[in-house]
ROSE-320891 format. One record per residue (C-alpha): x, y, z. Coordinates in steps of 0.001 Angstrom, whole numbers, plus 500000, padded with zeros to 6 digits. Example, Ala and Ser with C-alpha at 12.3 -4.5 7.8 and 13.67 -1.06 7.14 Angstrom:
BEGIN
512300495500507800/513670498940507140/
//
This chain:
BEGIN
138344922730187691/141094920297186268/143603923659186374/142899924146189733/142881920512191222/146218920668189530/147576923791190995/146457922996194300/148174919475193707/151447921288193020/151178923863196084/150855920964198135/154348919430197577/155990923117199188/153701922476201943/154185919667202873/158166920011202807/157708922640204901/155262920772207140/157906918272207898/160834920596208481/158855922063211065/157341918854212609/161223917057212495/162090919984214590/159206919906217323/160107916252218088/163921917092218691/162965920151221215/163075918002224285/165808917409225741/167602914273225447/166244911583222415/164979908034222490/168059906740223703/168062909370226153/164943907779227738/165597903960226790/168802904835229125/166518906058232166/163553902969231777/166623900896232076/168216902495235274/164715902531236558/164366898620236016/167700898426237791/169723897517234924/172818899740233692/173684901229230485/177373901800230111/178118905018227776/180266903065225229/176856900858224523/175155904268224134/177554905603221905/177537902885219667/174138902873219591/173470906630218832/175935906024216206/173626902627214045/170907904870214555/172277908310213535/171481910049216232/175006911459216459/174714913291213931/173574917009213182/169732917727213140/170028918688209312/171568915473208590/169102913100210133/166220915239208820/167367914870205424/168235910967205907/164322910503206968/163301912781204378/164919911488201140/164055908009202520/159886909165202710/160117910386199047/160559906896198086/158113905095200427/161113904803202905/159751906198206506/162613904535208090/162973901975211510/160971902779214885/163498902708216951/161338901233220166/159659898581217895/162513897854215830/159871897301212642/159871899703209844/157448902417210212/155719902359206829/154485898651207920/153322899792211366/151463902808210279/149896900538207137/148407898252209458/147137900771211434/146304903414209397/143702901154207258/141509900484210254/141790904103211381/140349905430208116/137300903164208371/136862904237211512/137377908114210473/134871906952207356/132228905957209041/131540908291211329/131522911327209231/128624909352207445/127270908704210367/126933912282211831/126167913748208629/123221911155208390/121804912319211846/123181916279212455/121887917483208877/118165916357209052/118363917348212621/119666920635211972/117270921182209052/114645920091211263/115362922205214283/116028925146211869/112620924955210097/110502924421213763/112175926846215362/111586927322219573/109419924004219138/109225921382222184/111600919200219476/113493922000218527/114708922356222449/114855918682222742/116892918621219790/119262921575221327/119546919798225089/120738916823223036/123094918693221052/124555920223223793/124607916881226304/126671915230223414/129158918454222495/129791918666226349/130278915145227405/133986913577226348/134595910585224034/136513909086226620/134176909517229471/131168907929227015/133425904982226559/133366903866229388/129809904297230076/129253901811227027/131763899277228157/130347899066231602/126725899103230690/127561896060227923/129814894149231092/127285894667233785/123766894241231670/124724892274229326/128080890558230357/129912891144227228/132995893151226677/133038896039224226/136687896383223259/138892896105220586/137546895939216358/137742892355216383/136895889130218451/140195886915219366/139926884339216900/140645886771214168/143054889219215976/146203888736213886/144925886730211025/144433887697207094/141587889078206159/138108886962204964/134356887333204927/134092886418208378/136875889088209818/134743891591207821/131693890550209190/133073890486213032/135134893803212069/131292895647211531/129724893925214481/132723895910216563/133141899139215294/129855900532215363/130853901190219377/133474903381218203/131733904897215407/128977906156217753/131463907431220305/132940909453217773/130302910359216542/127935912066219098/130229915280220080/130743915587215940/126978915289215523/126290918175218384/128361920768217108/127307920214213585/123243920165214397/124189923621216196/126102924942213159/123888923925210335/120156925296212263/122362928584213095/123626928936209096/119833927655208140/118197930437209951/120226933275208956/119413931991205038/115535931823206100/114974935111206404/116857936555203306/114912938564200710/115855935722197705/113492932936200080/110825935640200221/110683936002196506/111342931858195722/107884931845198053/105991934434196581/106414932913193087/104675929960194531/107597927203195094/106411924284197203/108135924933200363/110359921793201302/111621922437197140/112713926181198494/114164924840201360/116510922248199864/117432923899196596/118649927195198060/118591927746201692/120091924410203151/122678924344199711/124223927694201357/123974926746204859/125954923950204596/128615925763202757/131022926240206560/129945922411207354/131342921507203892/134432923615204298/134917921887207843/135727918652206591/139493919439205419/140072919485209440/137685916648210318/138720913949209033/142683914294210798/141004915536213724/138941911735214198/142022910104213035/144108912005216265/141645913297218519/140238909835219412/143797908757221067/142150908760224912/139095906972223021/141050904781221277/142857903681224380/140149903164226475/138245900569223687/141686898795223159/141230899643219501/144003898866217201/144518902303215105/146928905057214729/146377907154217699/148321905004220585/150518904242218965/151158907810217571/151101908899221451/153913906036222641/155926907144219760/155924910909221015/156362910398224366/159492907780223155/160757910442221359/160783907702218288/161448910111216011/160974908268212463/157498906370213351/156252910249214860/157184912548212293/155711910084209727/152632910209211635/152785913865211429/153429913496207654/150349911313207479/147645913640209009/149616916739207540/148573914949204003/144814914058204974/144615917794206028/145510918974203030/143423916208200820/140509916908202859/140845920746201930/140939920270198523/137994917622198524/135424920614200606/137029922777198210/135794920792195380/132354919784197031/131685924043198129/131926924559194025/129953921672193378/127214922778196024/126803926473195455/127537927530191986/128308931218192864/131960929527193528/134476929258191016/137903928511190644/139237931163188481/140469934729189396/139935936301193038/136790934491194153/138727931422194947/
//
């Protein structure tokens, strides 16, 4: 297992050069760049941009340079820890995404504990009672939470807390800690708050995966290996945890390599609508700015979690059905 962790470790360097090649290039095929648009927000506002403060301008921030160049300026500077200056906020990106990025992993954390708590006793549940009055209670759910958007449950939460309960929902923290260090009582306020984002997350994750696992748990039940477990007189919720649910959660393992970046940037309209202080505004103002440095580092960032998060369902599919191994073709 060490060889492989190792080797994967090592293919991931490659990838990820190659990851941010292509993502530098994506953010320069608009037209125009950031100063491109800082130069119409300002004729919009009525003030005017002469071309000779533009010029010096693309010039400090190397924007007059050839794509190549300014790739491999950001590049060489990430190898280092060096992510370079947004150019909107004028702050260095690596402290922007830090303070971010900390809070946005919690967040992530959470609710993949969360819906793994709920969807995999569900799904084992719904599997084993098939076509029961649960089972299709279970399945309505399911579906009501897959179909219904994080956004659109957001707001259903804030209003209900404003108008029963007169409180507002937003943001991670109250105001007397936004902005300060950190100390027990931040902590505690920090996990009064984010259980309202945690559960919005949460409930599409935990429909699809209640729907996966009873689908993967039935097609095990069935198989002649269960029939003979049985027969030799294994207690039945033994059989059903040792082999049957070990296999069928094989795909949910494998799913997590593309979970955890997908709660980290799919909650952007989610994270907007709670005022929550994570990576996925800010990740959207710096796209639409065209801030090159602060974006492609965010691209960088959930190109990395992708491939950490494959390796770790890599590791935990070995660890959960032995017919896996790391050596030769069944890889």
């Amino acid at each position: 297992m060490l060889t492989y962790i190792v080797h994967r470790l090592l293919i991931m360097i490659p990838t990820l050069i190659l990851i941010s090649m292509v993502s530098f290039g994506i953010i320069q095929l608009p037209p125009g760049d950031y100063l491109t648009s800082w130069a119409a927000q300002m004729e919009e506002s009525g003030q005017s941009v002469d071309e000779a403060q533009l010029a010096s301008l693309r010039k400090r921030y190397g924007l007059d340079q050839p794509i190549y160049v300014q790739y491999w300026k950001w590049i060489s500077g990430v190898v280092v820890g060096d992510f370079g200056q947004s150019f909107a906020l004028k702050k260095p990106v690596s402290s922007l995404i830090w303070d971010r990025l900390g809070l946005t992993m919690g967040i992530a954390v959470l609710t993949i504990i969360l819906t793994w708590i709920i969807a995999v006793p569900i799904g084992i549940y719904s599997a084993v009672r098939q076509y029961t009055f649960f089972d299709y209670t279970f399945t309505f759910i399911s579906f009501t939470g897959m179909a219904t958007p994080g956004f659109l449950l957001a707001l259903v939460v804030m209003y209900f807390a404003y108008s029963q309960f007169g409180i507002s929902v937003g943001g991670l923290f109250s105001d007397e800690f936004i902005g300060k260090p950190w100390s027990w009582g931040k902590v505690v306020d920090f996990l009064q708050h984010v259980w309202i984002p945690v559960v919005v997350l949460a409930v599409t994750s935990t429909g699809g995966m209640v729907r996966s696992l009873r689908a993967n748990l039935l097609d095990q039940l069935d198989m002649p290996y269960v029939v003979t477990a049985r027969a030799k007189g294994l207690s039945a919720l033994r059989l059903l945890l040792k082999y049957p649910v070990r296999i069928a959660l094989n795909p949910i393992i494998s799913g997590i390599g593309g979970m955890l970046p997908y709660l980290i940037s799919g909650s952007v309209i989610v994270a907007m609508v709670l005022n929550l202080p994570t990576t996925g505004p800010l990740m959207l103002n710096a796209l639409m700015d065209q801030d090159m440095y602060l974006a492609g580092s965010f691209i960088m960032m959930l190109s990395f979690l992708t491939l950490i998060g494959t390796l770790l369902s890599d590791i935990l599919l070995a660890w959960a059905d032995p017919r896996i191994r790391f050596e030769g073709k069944q890889v």
